[in-house]
C-alpha positions as CSV (number, residue, x, y, z in Angstrom):
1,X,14.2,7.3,-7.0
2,X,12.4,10.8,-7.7
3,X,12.0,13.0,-4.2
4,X,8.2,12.7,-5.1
5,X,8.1,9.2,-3.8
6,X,10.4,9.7,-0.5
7,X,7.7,12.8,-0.1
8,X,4.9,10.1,-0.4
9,X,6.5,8.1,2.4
10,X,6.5,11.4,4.1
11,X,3.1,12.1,4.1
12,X,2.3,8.5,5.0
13,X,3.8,8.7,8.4
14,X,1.5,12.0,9.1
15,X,-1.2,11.0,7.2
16,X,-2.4,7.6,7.9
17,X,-3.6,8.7,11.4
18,X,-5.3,11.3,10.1
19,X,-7.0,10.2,7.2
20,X,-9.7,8.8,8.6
21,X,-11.3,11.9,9.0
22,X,-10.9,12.6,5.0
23,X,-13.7,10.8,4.6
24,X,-16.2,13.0,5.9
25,X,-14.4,16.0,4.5
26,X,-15.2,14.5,0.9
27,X,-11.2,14.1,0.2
28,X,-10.8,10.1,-0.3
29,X,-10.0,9.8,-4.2
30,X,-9.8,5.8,-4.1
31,X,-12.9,5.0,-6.8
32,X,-12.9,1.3,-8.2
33,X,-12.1,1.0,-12.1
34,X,-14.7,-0.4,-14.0
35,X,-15.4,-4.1,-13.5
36,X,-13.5,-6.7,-16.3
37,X,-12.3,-9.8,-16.4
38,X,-8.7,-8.5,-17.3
39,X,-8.5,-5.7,-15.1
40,X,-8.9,-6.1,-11.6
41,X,-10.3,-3.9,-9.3
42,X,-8.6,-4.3,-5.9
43,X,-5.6,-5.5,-4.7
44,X,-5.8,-8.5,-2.2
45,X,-9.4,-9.3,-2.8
46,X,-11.2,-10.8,0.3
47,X,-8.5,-9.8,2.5
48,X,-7.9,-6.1,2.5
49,X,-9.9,-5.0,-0.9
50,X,-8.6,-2.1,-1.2
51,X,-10.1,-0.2,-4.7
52,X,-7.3,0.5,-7.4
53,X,-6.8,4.2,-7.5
54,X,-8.1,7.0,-10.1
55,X,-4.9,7.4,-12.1
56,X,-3.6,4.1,-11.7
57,X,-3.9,0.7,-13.2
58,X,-2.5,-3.2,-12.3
59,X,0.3,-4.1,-14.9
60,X,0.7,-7.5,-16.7
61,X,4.2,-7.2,-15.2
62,X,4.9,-5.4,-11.9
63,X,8.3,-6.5,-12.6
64,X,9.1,-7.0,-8.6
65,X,12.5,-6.8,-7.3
66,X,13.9,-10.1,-6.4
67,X,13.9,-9.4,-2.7
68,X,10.3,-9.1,-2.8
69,X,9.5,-11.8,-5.5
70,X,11.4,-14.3,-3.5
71,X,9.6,-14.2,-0.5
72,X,6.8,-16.4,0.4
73,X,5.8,-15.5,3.4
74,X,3.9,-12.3,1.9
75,X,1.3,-11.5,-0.6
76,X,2.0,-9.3,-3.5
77,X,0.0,-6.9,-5.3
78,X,1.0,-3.6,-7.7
79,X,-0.2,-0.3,-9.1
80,X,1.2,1.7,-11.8
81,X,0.7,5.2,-13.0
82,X,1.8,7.0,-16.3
83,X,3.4,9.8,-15.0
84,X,5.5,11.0,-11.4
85,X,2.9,13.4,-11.1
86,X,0.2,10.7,-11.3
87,X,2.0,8.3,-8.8
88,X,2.1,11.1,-5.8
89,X,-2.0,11.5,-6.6
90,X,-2.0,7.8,-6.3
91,X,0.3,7.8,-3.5
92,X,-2.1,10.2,-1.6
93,X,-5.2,8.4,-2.5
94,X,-3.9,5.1,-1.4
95,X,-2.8,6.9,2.1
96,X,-6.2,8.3,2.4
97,X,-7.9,5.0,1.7
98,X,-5.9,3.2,3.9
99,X,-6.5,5.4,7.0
100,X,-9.9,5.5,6.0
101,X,-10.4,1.6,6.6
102,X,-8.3,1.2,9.7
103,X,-5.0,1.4,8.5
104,X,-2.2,3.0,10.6
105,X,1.2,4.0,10.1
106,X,3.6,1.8,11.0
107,X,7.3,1.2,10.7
108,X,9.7,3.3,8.3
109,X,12.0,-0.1,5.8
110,X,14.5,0.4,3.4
111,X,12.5,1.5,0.2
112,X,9.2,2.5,1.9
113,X,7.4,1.8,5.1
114,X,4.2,-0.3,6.6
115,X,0.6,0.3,7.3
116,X,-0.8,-1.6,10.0
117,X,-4.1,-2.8,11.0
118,X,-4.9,-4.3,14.6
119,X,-7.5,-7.0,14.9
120,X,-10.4,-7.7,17.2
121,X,-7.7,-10.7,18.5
122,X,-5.2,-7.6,18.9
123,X,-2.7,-9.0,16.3
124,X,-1.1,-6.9,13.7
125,X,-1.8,-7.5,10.4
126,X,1.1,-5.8,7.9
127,X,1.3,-4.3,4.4
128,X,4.7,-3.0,3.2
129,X,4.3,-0.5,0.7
130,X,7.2,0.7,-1.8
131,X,7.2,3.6,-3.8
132,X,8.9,3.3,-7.0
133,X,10.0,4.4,-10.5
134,X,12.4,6.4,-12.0
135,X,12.6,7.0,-16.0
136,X,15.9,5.7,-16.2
137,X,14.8,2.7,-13.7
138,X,11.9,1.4,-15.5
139,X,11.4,3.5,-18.5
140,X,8.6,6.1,-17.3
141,X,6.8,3.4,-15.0
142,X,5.9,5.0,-11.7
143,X,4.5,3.0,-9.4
144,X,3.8,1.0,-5.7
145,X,4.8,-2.3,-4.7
146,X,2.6,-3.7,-2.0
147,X,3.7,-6.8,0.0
148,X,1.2,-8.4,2.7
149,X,2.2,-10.6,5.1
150,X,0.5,-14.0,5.2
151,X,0.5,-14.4,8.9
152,X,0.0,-11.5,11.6
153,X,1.7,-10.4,13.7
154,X,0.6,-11.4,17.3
155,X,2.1,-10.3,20.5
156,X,4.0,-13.7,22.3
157,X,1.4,-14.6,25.1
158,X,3.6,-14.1,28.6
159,X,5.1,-16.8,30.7
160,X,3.0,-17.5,33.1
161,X,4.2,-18.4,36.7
162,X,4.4,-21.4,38.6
């Protein structure tokens, strides 16, 4: 894995707090592509919509590792980009977007790390992100991996006494 993507998970564990106020400043880059029936135009429609970034594009084939592919209790979604340099600009815009709509960093995994949103009920709900690509991996793809979780995460309501 190129440098460029462990620097993206860098910048995700400083910038998702503060991205929020990128909006104002004018610096979100998240635009939506234009509207076909082929190409879509968020990932996880409905649930977290977030716009596919400038510079990026949804495959035919995210070809997913099997440890993601094999698990059902998430929702997956990808983005691709034609060059390294393109997937950091992607990398940053998906950051950006993310702490604009109430994403926040959360927990460093092997491969990438999470953004997490809390609900009005106070659960957690979860989005693994994975960086990826490598010309000798996957032939000049660069790209993320996303995986949702299906179910939030809710804090175990405590005993109560008798």
């Amino acid at each position: 894995m190129k440098l460029s993507h462990f620097i993206v998970c860098g910048l995700a564990a400083l910038t998702l707090p503060a991205a929020a106020s990128a909006k104002e400043r004018g610096d979100a880059t998240v635009t939506e592509v234009a509207d076909t029936a082929t190409t879509p135009t968020t990932l996880f429609p409905g649930v977290v919509d977030m716009p596919v970034a400038d510079g990026a594009h949804v495959p035919a084939d995210c070809n997913y590792p099997s440890t993601l592919s094999g698990v059902a209790s998430v929702e997956l979604a990808c983005l691709a980009a034609t060059s390294d340099e393109d997937s950091r600009d992607v990398g940053v815009a998906v950051i950006a977007w993310l702490g604009n709509h109430g994403w926040r960093s959360g927990d460093e995994i092997i491969g990438g790390f999470t953004a997490v949103k809390i609900s009005e009920n106070g659960c957690e709900q979860v989005l693994d992100i994975f960086p990826h690509g490598d010309e000798d991996e996957t032939g000049g793809s660069y790209g993320f991996w996303f995986a949702l979780e299906r179910q939030p995460r809710c804090a175990a309501a405590a005993p109560q006494a008798q």
